[in-house]
DRENSEZA-494651 format. One record per residue (C-alpha): residue number from 1; residue in three letters; x, y, z. Coordinates in steps of 0.02 Angstrom, whole numbers, padded with zeros to 5 digits. Last residue first. Example, Ala and Ser with C-alpha at 12.3 -4.5 7.8 and 13.67 -1.06 7.14 Angstrom:
2/SER/00684/-00053/00357
1/ALA/00615/-00225/00390
//
This chain:
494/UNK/05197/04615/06173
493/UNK/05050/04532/06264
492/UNK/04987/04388/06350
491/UNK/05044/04466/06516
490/UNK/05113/04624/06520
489/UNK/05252/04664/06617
488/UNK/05313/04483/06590
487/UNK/05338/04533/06415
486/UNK/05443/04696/06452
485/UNK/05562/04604/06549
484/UNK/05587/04458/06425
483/UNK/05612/04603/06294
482/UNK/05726/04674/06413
481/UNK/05813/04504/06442
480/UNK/05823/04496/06248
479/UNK/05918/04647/06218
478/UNK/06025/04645/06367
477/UNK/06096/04471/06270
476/UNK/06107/04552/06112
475/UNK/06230/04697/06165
474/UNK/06373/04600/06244
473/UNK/06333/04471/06128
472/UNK/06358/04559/05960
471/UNK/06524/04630/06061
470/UNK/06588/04454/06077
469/UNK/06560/04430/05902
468/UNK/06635/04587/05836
467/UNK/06804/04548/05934
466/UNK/06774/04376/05829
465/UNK/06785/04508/05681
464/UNK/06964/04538/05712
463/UNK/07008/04379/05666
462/UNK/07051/04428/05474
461/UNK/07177/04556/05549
460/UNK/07293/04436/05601
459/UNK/07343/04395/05426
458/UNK/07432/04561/05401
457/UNK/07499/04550/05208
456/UNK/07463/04738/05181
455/UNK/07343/04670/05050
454/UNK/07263/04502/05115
453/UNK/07227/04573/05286
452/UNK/07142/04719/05210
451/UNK/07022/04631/05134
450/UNK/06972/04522/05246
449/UNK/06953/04672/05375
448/UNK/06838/04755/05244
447/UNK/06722/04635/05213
446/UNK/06688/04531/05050
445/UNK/06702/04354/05095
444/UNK/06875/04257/05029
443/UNK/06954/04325/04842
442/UNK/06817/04430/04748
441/UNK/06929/04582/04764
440/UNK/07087/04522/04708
439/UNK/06991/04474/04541
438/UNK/07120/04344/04444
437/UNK/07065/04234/04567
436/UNK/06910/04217/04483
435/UNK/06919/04040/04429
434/UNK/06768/03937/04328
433/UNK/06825/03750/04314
432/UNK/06737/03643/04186
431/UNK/06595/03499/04255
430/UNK/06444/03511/04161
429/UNK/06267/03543/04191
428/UNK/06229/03726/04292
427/UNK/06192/03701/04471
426/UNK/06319/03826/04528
425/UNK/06424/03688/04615
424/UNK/06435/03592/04434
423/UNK/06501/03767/04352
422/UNK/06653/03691/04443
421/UNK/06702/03839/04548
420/UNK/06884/03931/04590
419/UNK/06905/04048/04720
418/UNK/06999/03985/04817
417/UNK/06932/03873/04972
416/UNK/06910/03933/05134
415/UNK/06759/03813/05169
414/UNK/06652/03962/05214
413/UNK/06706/04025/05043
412/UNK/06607/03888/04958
411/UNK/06450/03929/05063
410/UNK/06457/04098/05009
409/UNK/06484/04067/04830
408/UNK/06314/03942/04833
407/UNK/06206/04079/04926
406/UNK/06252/04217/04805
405/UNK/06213/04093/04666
404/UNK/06026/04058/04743
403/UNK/05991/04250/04776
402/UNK/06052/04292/04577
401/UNK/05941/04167/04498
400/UNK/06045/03985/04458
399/UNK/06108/03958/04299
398/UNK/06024/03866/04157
397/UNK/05996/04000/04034
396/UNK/06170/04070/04070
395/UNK/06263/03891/04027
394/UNK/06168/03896/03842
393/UNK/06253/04060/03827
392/UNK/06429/04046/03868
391/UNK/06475/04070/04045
390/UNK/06618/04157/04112
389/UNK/06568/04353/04057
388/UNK/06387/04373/04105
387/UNK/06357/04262/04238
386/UNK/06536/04234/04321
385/UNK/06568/04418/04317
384/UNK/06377/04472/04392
383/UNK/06390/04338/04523
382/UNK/06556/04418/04564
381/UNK/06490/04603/04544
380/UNK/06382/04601/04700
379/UNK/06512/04544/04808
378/UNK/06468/04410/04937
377/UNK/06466/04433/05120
376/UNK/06321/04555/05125
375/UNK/06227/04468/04997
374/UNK/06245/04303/05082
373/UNK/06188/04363/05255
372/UNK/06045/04478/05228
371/UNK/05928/04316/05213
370/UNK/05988/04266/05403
369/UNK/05924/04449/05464
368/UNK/05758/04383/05355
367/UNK/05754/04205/05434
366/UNK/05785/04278/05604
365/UNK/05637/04431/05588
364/UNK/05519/04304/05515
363/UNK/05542/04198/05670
362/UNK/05522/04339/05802
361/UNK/05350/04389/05692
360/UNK/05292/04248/05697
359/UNK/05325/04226/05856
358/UNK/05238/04380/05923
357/UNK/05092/04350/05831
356/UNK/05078/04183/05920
355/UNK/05091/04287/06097
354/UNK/04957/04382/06074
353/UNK/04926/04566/06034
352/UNK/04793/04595/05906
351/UNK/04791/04759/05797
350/UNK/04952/04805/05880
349/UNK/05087/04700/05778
348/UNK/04971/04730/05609
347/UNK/04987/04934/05639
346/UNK/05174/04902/05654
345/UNK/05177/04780/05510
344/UNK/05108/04957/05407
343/UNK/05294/05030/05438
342/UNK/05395/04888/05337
341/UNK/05335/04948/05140
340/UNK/05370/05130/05218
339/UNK/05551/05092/05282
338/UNK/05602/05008/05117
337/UNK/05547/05154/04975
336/UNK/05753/05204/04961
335/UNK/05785/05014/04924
334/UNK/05673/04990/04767
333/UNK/05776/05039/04629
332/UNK/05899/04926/04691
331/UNK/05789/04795/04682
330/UNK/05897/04627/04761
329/UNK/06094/04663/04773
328/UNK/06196/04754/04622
327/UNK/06259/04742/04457
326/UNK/06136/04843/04363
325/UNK/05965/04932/04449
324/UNK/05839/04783/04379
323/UNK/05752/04934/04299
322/UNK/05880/04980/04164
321/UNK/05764/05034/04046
320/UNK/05668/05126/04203
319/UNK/05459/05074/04209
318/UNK/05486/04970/04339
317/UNK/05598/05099/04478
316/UNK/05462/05238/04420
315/UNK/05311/05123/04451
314/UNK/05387/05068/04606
313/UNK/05447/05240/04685
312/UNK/05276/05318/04646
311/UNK/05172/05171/04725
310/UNK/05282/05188/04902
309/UNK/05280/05398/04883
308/UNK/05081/05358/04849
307/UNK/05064/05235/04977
306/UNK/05153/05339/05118
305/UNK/05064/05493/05087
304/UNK/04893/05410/05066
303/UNK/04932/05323/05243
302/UNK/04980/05500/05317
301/UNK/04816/05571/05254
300/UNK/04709/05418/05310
299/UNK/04797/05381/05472
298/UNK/04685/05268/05584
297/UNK/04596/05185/05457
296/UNK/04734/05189/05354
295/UNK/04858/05126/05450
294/UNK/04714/04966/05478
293/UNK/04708/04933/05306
292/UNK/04907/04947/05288
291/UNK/04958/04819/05401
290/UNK/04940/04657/05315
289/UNK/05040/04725/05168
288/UNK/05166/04791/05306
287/UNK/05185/04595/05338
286/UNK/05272/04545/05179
285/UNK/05430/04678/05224
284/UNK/05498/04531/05318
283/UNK/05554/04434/05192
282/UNK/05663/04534/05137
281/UNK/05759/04480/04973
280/UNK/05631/04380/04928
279/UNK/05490/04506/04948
278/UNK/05576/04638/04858
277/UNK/05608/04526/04708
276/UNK/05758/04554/04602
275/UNK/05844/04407/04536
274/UNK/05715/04248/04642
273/UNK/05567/04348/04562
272/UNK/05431/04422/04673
271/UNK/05409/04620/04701
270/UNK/05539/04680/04570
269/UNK/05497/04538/04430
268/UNK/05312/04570/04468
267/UNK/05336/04745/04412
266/UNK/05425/04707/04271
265/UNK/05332/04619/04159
264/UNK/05158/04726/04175
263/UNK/05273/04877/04191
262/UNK/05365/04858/04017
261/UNK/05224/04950/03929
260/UNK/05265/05128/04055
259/UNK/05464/05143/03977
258/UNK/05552/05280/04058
257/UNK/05693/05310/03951
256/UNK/05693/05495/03926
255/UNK/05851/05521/04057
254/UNK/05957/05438/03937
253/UNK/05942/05546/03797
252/UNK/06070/05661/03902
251/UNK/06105/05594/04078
250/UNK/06197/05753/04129
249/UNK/06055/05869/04213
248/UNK/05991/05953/04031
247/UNK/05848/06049/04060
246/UNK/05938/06225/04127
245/UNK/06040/06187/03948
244/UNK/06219/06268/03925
243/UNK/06292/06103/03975
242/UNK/06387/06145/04132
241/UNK/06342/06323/04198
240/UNK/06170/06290/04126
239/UNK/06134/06131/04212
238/UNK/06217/06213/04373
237/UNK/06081/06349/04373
236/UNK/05945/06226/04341
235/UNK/06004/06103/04467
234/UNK/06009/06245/04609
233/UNK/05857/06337/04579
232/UNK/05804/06133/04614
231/UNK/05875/06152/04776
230/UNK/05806/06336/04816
229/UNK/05657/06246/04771
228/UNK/05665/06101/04916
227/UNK/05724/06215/05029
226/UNK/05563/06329/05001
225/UNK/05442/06209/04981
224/UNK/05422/06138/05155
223/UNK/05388/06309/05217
222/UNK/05286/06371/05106
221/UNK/05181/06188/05125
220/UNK/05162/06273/05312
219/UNK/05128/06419/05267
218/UNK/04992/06356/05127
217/UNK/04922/06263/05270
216/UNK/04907/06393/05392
215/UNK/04810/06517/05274
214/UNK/04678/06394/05228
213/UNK/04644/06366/05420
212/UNK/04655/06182/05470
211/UNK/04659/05993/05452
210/UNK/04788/05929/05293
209/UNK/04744/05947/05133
208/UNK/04880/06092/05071
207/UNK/05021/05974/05165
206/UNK/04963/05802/05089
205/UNK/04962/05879/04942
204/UNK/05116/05992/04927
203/UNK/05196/05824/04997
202/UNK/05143/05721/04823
201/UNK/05171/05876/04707
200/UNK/05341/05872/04767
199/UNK/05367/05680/04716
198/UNK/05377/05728/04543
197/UNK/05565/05804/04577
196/UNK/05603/05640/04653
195/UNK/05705/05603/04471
194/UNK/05824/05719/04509
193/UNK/05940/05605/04629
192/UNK/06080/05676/04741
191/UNK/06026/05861/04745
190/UNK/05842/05849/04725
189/UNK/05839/05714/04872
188/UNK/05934/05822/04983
187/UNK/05801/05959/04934
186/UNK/05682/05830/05012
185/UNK/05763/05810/05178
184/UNK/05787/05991/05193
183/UNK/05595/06008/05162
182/UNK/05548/05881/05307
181/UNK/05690/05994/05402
180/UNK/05569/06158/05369
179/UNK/05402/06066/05392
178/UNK/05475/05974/05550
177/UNK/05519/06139/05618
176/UNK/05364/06237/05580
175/UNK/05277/06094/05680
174/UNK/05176/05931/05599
173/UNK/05269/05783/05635
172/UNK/05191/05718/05469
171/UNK/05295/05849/05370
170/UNK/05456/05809/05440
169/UNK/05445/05633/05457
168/UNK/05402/05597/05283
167/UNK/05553/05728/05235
166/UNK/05655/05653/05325
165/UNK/05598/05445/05278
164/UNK/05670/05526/05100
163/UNK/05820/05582/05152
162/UNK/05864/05426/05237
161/UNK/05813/05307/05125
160/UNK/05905/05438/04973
159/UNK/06067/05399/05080
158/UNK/06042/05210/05084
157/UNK/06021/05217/04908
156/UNK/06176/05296/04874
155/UNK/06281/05149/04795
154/UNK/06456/05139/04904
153/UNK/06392/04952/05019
152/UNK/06398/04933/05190
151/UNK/06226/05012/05221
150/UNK/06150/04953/05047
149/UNK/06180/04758/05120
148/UNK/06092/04789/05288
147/UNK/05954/04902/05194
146/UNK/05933/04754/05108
145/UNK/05821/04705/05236
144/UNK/05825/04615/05430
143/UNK/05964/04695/05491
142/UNK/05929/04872/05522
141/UNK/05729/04871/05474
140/UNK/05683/04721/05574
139/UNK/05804/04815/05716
138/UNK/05690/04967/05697
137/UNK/05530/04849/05701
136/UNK/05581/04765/05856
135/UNK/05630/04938/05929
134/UNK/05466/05027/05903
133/UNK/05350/04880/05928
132/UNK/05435/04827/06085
131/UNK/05378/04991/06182
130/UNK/05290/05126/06087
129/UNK/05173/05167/05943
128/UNK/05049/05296/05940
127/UNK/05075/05368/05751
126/UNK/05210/05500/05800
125/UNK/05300/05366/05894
124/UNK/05315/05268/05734
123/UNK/05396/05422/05641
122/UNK/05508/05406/05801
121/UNK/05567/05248/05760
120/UNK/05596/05264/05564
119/UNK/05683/05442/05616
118/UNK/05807/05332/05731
117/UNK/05844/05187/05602
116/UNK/05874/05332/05432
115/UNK/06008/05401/05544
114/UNK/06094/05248/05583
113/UNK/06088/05198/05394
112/UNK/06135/05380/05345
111/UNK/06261/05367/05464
110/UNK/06319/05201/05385
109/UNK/06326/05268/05221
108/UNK/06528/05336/05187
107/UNK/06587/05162/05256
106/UNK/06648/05121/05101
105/UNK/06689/05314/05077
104/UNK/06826/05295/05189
103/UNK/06947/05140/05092
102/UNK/06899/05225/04933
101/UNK/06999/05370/05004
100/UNK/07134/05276/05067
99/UNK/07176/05188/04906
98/UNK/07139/05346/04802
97/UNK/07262/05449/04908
96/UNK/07397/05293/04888
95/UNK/07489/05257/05060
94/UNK/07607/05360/05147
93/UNK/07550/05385/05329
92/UNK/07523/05554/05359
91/UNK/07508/05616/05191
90/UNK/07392/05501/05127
89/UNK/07280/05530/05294
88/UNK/07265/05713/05238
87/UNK/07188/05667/05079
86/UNK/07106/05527/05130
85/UNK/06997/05653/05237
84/UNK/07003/05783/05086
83/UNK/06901/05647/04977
82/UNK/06803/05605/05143
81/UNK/06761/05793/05173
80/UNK/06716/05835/04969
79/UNK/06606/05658/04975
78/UNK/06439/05735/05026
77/UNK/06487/05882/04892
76/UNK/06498/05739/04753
75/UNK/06333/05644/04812
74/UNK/06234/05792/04813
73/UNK/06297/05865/04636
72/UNK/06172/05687/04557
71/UNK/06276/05576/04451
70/UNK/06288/05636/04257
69/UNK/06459/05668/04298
68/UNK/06540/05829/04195
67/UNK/06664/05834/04031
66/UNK/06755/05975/03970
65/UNK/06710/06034/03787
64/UNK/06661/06220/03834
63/UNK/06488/06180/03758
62/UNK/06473/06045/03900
61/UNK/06511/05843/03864
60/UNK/06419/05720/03967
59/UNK/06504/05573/04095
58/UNK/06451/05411/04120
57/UNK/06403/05315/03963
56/UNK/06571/05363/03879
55/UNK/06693/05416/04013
54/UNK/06775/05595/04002
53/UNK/06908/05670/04109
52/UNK/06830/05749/04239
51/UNK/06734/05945/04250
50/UNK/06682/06015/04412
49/UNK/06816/06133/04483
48/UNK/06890/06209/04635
47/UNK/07054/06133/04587
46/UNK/07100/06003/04714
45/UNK/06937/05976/04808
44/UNK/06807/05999/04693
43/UNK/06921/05903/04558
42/UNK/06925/05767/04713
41/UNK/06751/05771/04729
40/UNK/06696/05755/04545
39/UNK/06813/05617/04533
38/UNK/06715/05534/04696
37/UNK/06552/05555/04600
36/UNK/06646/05480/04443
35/UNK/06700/05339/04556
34/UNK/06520/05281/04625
33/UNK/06439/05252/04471
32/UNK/06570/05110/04460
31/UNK/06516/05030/04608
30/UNK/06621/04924/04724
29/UNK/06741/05088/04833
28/UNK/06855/05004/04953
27/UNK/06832/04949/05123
26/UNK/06693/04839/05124
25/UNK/06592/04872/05289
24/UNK/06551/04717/05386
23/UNK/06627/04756/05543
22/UNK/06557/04939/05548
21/UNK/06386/04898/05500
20/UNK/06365/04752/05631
19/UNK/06424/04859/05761
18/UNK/06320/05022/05689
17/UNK/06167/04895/05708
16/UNK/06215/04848/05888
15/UNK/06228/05017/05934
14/UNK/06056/05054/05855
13/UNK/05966/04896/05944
12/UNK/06068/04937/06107
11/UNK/05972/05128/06095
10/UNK/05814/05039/06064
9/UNK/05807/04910/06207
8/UNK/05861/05049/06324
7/UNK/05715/05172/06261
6/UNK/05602/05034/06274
5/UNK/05651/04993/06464
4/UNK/05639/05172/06509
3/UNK/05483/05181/06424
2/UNK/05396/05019/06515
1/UNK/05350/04876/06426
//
C-alpha cells in the first residue's frame, strides 16, 4: 500500500472512531469516583479552594478539619474548563449547572481516546511499520477493546492510556523533544494516579541503557525526569498543604493494601475469567502474545520497556484489595496497559504476510468490535444493582458472569421492553420479576441521545443515531476500497 493511501485509510479510521465515540457517549457522569474529582473542580472554580464536604471512603480529613478527594489533583484541574464550561452554559440556557456539567464531562475522554489512537500509530512507525498494519491495528485498538467502552465512559483510564503510550512514545522516539513530552506524559501520570511513581525507575532504565556516550544518556534521562519530578515536588507539597503529611496523598490506610499472596488467584481471574478477563473482553489483544518474540528480536530495549510497564501494571492491578476495579466493564485495572498487550500483533502481521493471516486477523477484529457492543450499550452499574442488591444469595451463586448478563440486558432492550427481568432470562432458576425502572438511568441502552430524549421529553432525538449510521458508511466504505486498493498493490500480501 502506498503512503498516501495509508495515510487516508488512517485519518478515516480516526474520524470514524471519534463518530462512533461521539454517538455513543453517555451524557451524564456513571462513576462515583468521578463526582468528588468534579467537586474538587467546582470548589477550584468557585472559591479558589480544595476542600469538599466530607464522604466516608472517599474523601480524607486535614489538620484544619476540611475534607480533600483522595482522587489524583490531575483529574480535578483537567475538569476546571468543563466545570466552568457548564457553568457558562447554565446561564445561557437555564438548566441545572450539575446537570450540564455531568452532561460535558461524559464525553470529557474522547480526546484522550483520539489522542492515545494517533501516538499508538506513530509509535508503530518508529518500529518500521507502515501501510495496513498501522491503521488496521489503530482501528483494532479504537473499536476492537475496552478502550471503546473506557472512551465513552467518566473513569480515567482512558486518560492514564494516553499518558502512558506518551511517555513510551516519547522516550523511544529518541530526540530532546520526545524525551521532554515522554516526561510530560509521565508527570500526567503522577498527577492523576500516584501509584506509576515505581514506573520511573522503569524509563530511567531504558533511558541510562540505551546506545551511546555516558554523558548523552544521563541528559537525555535529565530530561525525561525533570517534568516528571517537578510533578511529584508537586504531590508532596500539596500532601502537606492538605493533610500535614508529604506521605499522605488522601487514600489513608488504604493506599497500603497491596496484597502480593492473592496474585496466584487473581491474576488468572484478570487475564481469563468470563467477570474480568482481558482476553475475553478483547479478543483481539491474544495475538500480541504471538508477537512479542519477534519485537524482541528486533527491539530488545524497547521490548523490555514495554513488557516490564505491561508486567508492572498487572502485578500492581492483581495484587490491589479491590483488584476487580468495582462496578465497572472487564479489568479496569488493566485498561491503561491495552495499547502495549496489542502492539506485538504488529510484529506477528509482518513476520509472514499471506492472505490467511489477513483473515484471521479481519475476523478477530469483527468479533472483538462486536464484543465492545454490550458493554458499551449497557451500564456498568445495572449488572452490578441486579447482582448485588436484587438477588438473594443462593440466586448470586448461580447468576451469569458479568460479560454473559451484559449480553442478556442488551438483547432485552433491543426488544424495547421495560426494564423489568424474570431472573429466568438471566439464567438463574426461578421465575420472580426483577424491575429497575425505578433507575432513570438504566431505562433503554445507555447513550447519551437516549437519554436525553427521555428527560426533556424530545422523542425525536432517539433517531438521531441513524444520522450516525449513514456517516459509519460514508467513512467505512472508503475504508475498505483502500484496503482493496492497497491489496491489489501487492499481491499475496497485506
Amino acid at each position: 500500500m502506498s503512503g498516501h493511501l495509508g495515510e487516508q485509510a488512517f485519518r478515516r479510521v480516526l474520524m470514524l472512531c471519534l463518530l462512533v465515540y461521539l454517538f455513543s457517549a453517555k451524557g451524564n457522569v456513571e462513576v462515583e469516583d468521578t463526582r468528588y474529582s468534579i467537586e474538587t473542580a467546582q470548589a477550584i472554580v468557585t472559591r479558589g479552594q480544595l476542600d469538599i464536604p466530607y464522604s466516608e471512603s472517599y474523601t480524607l480529613r486535614g489538620p484544619d478539619g476540611k475534607s480533600y478527594s483522595k482522587y489524583g489533583i490531575g483529574l480535578a484541574l483537567y475538569y476546571v474548563p468543563w466545570v466552568a464550561a457548564g457553568g457558562v452554559l447554565s446561564r445561557l440556557v437555564h438548566l441545572p449547572w450539575p446537570a450540564l456539567t455531568s452532561f460535558l464531562v461524559s464525553f470529557a475522554n474522547i480526546p484522550f481516546a483520539i489522542l492515545t489512537i494517533i501516538l499508538f500509530a506513530k509509535l508503530l512507525r518508529l518500529f518500521g511499520l507502515a501501510g495496513n498494519y498501522v491503521w488496521l491495528l489503530a482501528l483494532g485498538l479504537g473499536l476492537g477493546t475496552p478502550m471503546w467502552h473506557y472512551a465513552v465512559s467518566d473513569f480515567s483510564e482512558a486518560m492514564q492510556m494516553c499518558l502512558l503510550i506518551l511517555a513510551i512514545y516519547g522516550v523511544v522516539r529518541g530526540t530532546s523533544e520526545g524525551f521532554i513530552e515522554g516526561g510530560i506524559g509521565f508527570a500526567g501520570l503522577i498527577l492523576v494516579k500516584l501509584v506509576y511513581a515505581p514506573f520511573f525507575l522503569l524509563f530511567l532504565a531504558y533511558l541510562l541503557t540505551r546506545p551511546g556516550e555516558l554523558r548523552q544518556r544521563i541528559r537525555n534521562a535529565a530530561l525525561f525526569a525533570w517534568p516528571a519530578v517537578l510533578a511529584v515536588c508537586f504531590v508532596v507539597w500539596l500532601n502537606v498543604v492538605r493533610f500535614g503529611n508529604p506521605l499522605e496523598s488522601g487514600y489513608g490506610n488504604e493506599a497500603r493494601q497491596f496484597l502480593p499472596s492473592q496474585l496466584w488467584r487473581t491474576v488468572p481471574e484478570l487475564l481469563g475469567s468470563l467477570d474480568r478477563g482481558l482476553f475475553i473482553y478483547g479478543p483481539l489483544l491474544v495475538l500480541g502474545l504471538f508477537g512479542w518474540k519477534r519485537f524482541a528480536s528486533k527491539y530488545r530495549s524497547e521490548a523490555l520497556l514495554c513488557g516490564a510497564v505491561l508486567l508492572g501494571n498487572l502485578i500492581l492491578a492483581a495484587a490491589w484489595h479491590s483488584w476487580e476495579g468495582g462496578w465497572s466493564w472487564g479489568p479496569r485495572l488493566l485498561i491503561p496497559a491495552i495499547p502495549l498487550w496489542l502492539l506485538p500483533a504488529a510484529f506477528w502481521l509482518e513476520r509472514q504476510r499471506s492472505q490467511a493471516r489477513y483473515w484471521a486477523f479481519a475476523a478477530l477484529l469483527l468479533i472483538s468490535v462486536a464484543a465492545q457492543i454490550p458493554g458499551v450499550l449497557v451500564k456498568d452499574s445495572e449488572i452490578h444493582v441486579i447482582k448485588e442488591q436484587m438477588l438473594t444469595a443462593q440466586e448470586r451463586r448461580s447468576a451469569p458472569s458479568n460479560y454473559v448478563a451484559a449480553c442478556i440486558l442488551f438483547w432485552h432492550k433491543l426488544g424495547g421492553r421495560s426494564e423489568v427481568y424474570r431472573v429466568s432470562e438471566l439464567e438463574i432458576p426461578g421465575d420472580h420479576q426483577l424491575s429497575l425502572n425505578r433507575h432513570r438511568t438504566f431505562v433503554g441502552l445507555n447513550v447519551w441521545t437516549e437519554q436525553v430524549a427521555r428527560q426533556m421529553n424530545m422523542p425525536a432525538l432517539r433517531w438521531l443515531p441513524l444520522l450516525a449510521l449513514l456517516l459509519f458508511g460514508y467513512l467505512a466504505i472508503p475504508i475498505r476500497v483502500t484496503m482493496k486498493e492497497g491489496w491489489d498493490a501487492t499481491p499475496g500480501a497485506l
